[in-house]
C-alpha positions in Angstrom: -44.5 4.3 40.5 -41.8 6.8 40.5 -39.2 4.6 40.8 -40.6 2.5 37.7 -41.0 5.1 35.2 -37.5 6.3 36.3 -36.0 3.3 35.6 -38.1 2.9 32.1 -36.6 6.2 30.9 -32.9 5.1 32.3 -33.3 2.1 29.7 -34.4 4.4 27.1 -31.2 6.6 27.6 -29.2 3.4 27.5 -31.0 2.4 24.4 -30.7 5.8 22.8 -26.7 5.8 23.7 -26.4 2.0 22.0 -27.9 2.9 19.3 -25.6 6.1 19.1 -22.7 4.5 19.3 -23.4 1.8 17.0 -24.3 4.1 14.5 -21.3 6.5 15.2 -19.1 2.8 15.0 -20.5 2.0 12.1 -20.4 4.9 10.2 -16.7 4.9 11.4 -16.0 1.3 9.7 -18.0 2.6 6.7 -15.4 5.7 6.5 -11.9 3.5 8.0 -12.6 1.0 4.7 -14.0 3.4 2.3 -11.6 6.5 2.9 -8.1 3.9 3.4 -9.6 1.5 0.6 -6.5 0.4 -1.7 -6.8 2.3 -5.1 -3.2 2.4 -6.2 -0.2 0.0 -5.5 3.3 0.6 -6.3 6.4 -1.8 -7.1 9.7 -1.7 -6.5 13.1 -3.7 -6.5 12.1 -6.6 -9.7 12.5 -6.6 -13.2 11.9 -10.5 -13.7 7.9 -10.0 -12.6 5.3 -7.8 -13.8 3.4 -5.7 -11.4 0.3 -7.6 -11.7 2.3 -10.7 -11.1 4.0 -9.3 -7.7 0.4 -7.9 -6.8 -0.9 -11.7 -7.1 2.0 -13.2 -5.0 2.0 -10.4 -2.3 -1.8 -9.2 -1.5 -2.7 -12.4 -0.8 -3.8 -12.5 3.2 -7.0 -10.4 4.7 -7.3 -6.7 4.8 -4.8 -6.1 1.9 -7.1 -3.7 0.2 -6.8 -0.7 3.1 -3.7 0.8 3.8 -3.3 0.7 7.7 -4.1 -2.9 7.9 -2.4 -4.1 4.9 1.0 -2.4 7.1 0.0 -3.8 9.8 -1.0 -7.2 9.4 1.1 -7.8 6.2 4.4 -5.7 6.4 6.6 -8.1 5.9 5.9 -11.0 3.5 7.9 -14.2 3.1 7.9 -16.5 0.9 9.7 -19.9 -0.4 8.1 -21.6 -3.8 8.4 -18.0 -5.9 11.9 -18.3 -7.8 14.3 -15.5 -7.0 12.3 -13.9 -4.5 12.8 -14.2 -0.8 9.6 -11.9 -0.2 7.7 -8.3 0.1 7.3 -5.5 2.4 4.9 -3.5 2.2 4.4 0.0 3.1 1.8 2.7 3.1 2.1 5.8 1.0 -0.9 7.7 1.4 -4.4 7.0 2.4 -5.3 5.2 -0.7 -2.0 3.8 -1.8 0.8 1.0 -1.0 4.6 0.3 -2.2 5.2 -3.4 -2.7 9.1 -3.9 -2.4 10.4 -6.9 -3.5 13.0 -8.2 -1.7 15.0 -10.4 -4.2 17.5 -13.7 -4.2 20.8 -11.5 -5.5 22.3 -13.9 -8.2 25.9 -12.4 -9.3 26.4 -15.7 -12.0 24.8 -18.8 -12.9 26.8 -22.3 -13.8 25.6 -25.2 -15.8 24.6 -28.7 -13.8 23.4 -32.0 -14.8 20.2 -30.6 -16.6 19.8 -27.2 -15.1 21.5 -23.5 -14.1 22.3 -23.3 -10.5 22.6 -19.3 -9.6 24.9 -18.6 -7.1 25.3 -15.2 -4.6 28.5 -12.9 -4.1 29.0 -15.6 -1.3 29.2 -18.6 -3.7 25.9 -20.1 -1.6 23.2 -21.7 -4.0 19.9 -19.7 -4.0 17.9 -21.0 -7.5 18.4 -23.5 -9.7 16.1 -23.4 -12.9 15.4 -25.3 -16.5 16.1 -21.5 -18.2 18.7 -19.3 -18.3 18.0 -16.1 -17.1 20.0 -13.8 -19.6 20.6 -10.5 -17.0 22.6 -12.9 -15.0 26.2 -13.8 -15.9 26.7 -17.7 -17.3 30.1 -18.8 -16.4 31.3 -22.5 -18.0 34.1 -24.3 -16.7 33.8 -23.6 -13.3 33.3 -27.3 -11.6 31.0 -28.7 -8.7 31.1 -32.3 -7.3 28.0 -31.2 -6.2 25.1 -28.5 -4.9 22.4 -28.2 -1.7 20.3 -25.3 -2.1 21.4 -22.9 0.6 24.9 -23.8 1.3 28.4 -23.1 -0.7 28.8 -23.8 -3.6 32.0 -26.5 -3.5 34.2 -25.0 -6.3 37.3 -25.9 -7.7 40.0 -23.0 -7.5 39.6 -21.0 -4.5 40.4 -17.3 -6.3 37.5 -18.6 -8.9 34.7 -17.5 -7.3 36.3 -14.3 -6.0 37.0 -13.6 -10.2 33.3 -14.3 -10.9 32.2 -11.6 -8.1 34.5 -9.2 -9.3 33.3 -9.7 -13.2 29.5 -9.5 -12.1 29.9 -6.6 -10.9 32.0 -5.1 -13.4 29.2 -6.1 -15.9 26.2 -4.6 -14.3 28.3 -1.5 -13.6 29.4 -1.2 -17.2 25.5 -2.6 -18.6 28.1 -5.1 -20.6 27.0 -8.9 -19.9 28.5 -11.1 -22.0 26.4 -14.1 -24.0 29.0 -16.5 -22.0 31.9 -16.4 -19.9 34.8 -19.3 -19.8 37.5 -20.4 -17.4 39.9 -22.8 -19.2 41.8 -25.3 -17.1 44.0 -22.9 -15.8 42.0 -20.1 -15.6 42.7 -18.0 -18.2 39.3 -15.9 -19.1 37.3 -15.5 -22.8 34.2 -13.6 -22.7 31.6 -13.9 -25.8 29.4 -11.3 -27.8 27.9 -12.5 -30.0 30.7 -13.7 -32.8 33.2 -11.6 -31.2 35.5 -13.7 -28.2 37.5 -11.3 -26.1 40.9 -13.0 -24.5 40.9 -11.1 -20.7 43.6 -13.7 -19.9 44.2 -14.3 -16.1 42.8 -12.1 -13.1 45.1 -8.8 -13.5 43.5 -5.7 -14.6 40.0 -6.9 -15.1 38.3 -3.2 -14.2 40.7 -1.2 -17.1 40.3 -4.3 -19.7 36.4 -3.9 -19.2 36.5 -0.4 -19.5 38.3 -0.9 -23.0 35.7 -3.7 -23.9 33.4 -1.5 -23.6 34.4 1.2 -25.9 35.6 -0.9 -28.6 32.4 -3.5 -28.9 30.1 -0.9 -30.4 32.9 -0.5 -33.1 33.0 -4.3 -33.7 29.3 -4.4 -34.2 28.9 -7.3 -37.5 32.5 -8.3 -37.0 33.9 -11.8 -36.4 36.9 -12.3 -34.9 39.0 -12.5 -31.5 39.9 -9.3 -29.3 42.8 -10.1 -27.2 42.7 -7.8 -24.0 45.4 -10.5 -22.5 48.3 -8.1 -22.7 47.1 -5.1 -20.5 48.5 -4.3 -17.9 49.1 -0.4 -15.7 52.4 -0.3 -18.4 51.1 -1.0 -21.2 48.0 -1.0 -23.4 48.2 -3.5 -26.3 45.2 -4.8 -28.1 44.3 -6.5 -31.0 41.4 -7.6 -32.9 42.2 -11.0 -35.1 39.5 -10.5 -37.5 37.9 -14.3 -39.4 37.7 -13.0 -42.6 36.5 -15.7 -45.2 35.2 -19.1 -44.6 38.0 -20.9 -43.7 38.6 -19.0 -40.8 41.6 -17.2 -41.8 42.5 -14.1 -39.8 44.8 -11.5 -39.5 46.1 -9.8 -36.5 47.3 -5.8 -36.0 49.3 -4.6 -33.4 47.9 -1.5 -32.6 50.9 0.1 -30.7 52.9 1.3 -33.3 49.4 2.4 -35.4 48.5 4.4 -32.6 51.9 5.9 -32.2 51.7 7.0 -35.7 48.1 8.4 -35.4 48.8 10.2 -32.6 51.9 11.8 -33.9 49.9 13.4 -37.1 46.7 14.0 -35.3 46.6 18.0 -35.2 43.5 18.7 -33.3 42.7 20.0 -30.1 41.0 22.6 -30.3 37.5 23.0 -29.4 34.7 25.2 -31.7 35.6 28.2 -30.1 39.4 28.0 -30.8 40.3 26.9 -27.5 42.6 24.4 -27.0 41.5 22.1 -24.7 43.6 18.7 -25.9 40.7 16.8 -26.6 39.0 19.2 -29.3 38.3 17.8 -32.9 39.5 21.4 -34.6 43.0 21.7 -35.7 44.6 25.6 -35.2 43.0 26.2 -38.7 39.4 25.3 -37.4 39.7 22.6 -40.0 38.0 20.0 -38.9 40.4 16.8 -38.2 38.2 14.5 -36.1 38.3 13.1 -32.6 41.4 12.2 -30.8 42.6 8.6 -31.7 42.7 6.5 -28.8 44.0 2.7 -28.6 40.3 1.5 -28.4 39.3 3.1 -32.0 42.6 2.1 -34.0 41.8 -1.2 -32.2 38.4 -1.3 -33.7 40.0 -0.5 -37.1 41.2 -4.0 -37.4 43.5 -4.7 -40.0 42.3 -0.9 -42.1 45.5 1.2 -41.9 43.6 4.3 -43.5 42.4 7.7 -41.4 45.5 9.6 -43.1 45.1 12.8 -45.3 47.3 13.7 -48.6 49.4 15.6 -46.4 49.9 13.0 -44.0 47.8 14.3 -41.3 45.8 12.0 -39.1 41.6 12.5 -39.0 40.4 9.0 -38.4 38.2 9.4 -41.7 41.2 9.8 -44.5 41.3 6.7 -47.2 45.2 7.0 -47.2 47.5 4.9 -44.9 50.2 6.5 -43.1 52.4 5.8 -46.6 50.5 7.7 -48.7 48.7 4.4 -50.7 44.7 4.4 -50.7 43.5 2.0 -48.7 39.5 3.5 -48.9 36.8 4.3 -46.7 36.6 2.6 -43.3 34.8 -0.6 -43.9 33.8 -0.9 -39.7 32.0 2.9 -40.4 28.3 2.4 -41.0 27.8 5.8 -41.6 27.9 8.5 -44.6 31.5 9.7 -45.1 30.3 13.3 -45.2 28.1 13.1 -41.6 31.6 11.4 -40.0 33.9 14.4 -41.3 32.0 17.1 -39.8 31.0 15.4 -36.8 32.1 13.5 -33.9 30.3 9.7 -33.3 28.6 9.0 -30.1 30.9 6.3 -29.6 34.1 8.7 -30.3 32.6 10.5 -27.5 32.5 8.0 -25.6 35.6 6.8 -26.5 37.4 10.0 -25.1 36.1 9.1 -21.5 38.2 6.4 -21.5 41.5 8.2 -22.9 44.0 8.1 -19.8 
């Protein structure tokens, strides 16, 4: 009798422990999925997809919506039908929240084929091909392929071709300056479009200093048609013009700037900054008259064929409506703004402008 009820209160100690631990267990679960429950998810490393539209491509296995098992059962993410996009990681960043990181195809250029744009790597290896052009990638024409497999090299003609293409990529993206289209004539020689403006970079040389002048000078061509030739730069010399179209027959007129800037240099008095310091760069002359920003080969460029910026005494300001001979030529007609706002104040683009000045 002793031994029976002993064992009939062993069972209800068992029973009671059970049903402890369940409860403990399941209170547990309720807290793991309530308190590590998914609230807030972060993305990183695209700009061609929308959160929501990385969010639908990554959390799509079980568990994504806690934090520790979305880590650990779906850390890494790969996938093969989403253009671009080679997959996701995903990471925890606090007890309610995720990072998405999307690890992305790198395309440094796209070419035309058959019906379609083929992107290419730094490597020249075909990652996407797509109906579309996407615009924040470079589009290069006259570079030739016999043929393309996804995921090998590309086979292109000119072996120092697809080493140019790298290097003006990533000149490009550096300087936020992608150009609408990007030609190789048969022997190489390179034109970049913006728009109505074609710039002549010419062969392979210099590419990193004519960019760096590109860059300056196309806010100043802004409404202009014409042809800027950047063909004759070199680590000697810095010639550039700007062949302006300037009626409907396509007539143009070309500058050489050289002996324009020599001349604007030579009667630019300023210098000096607003506290009377000379500092070389200043837009004050000795006076404190104001006498504009420094003239550099990039805004006499930009002029085109307008050979004013001179004052009655034959002093220099960029904003003068005299040539260097005395004879009115009028205002700047590539100045959009108010003569009166230009003569007391330096432009962004000036600004810029002197960043550039060697």
């Amino acid at each position: 009798m002793k031994l029976f009820k002993k064992n009939l209160i062993d069972k209800k100690h068992k029973k009671m422990i059970f049903c402890t631990l369940g409860a403990v267990l399941l209170a547990g679960l309720v807290f793991f999925f309530s308190y590590f429950h998914v609230s807030k998810v972060e993305v990183m490393g695209t700009a061609r997809y929308s959160d929501e539209e990385v969010k639908s491509m990554a959390l799509q296995g079980a568990f994504t919506d806690n934090s520790v098992l979305a880590v650990l059962l779906h850390s890494r993410v790969d996938v093969e039908d989403v253009p671009f996009v080679e997959g996701f990681n995903i990471t925890r960043l606090s007890h309610n929240s995720i990072c998405i990181s999307v690890r992305e195809k790198k395309a440094v250029g796209c070419i035309p084929y058959l019906d379609s744009y083929v992107y290419f790597d730094r490597n020249g290896i075909f990652i996407e091909s797509s109906h579309t052009r996407d615009e924040l990638v470079p589009f290069f024409d006259g570079i030739q392929v016999s043929h393309v497999i996804q995921g090998e090299k590309l086979p292109i003609k000119g072996s120092s071709v697809l080493t140019t293409a790298v290097a003006l990529s990533t000149i490009f993206q550096k300087n936020d300056v992608i150009p609408d289209h990007i030609e190789f004539d048969s022997s190489y020689q390179i034109t970049l479009t913006y728009g109505d403006v074609q710039v002549m970079l010419g062969k392979d040389e210099y590419l990193e200093d004519k960019m760096i002048r590109v860059s300056a000078i196309l806010p100043k061509l802004s409404g202009e048609k014409g042809i800027l030739h950047m063909e004759n730069v070199t680590d000697s010399s810095k010639l550039i013009t700007f062949e302006r179209e300037v009626d409907e027959e396509d007539t143009t007129t070309s500058i050489d700037t050289t002996s324009a800037y020599e001349n604007a240099i030579a009667n630019w008095h300023g210098g000096y900054d607003e506290e009377g310091d000379y500092t070389g760069e200043g837009e004050y002359d000795a006076n404190m008259n104001y006498v504009g920003p420094k003239p550099t080969e990039e805004s006499i460029a930009a002029n085109g064929d307008w050979l004013g910026g001179y004052m009655e005494d034959g002093s220099y300001t960029g904003y003068g409506q005299l040539d260097k001979d005395g004879n009115y030529v009028g205002p700047n007609p590539n100045d959009t703004s108010d003569e009166e706002d230009y003569t007391e104040e330096s432009s962004w683009d000036d600004q810029e402008e002197d960043d550039y000045e060697e």
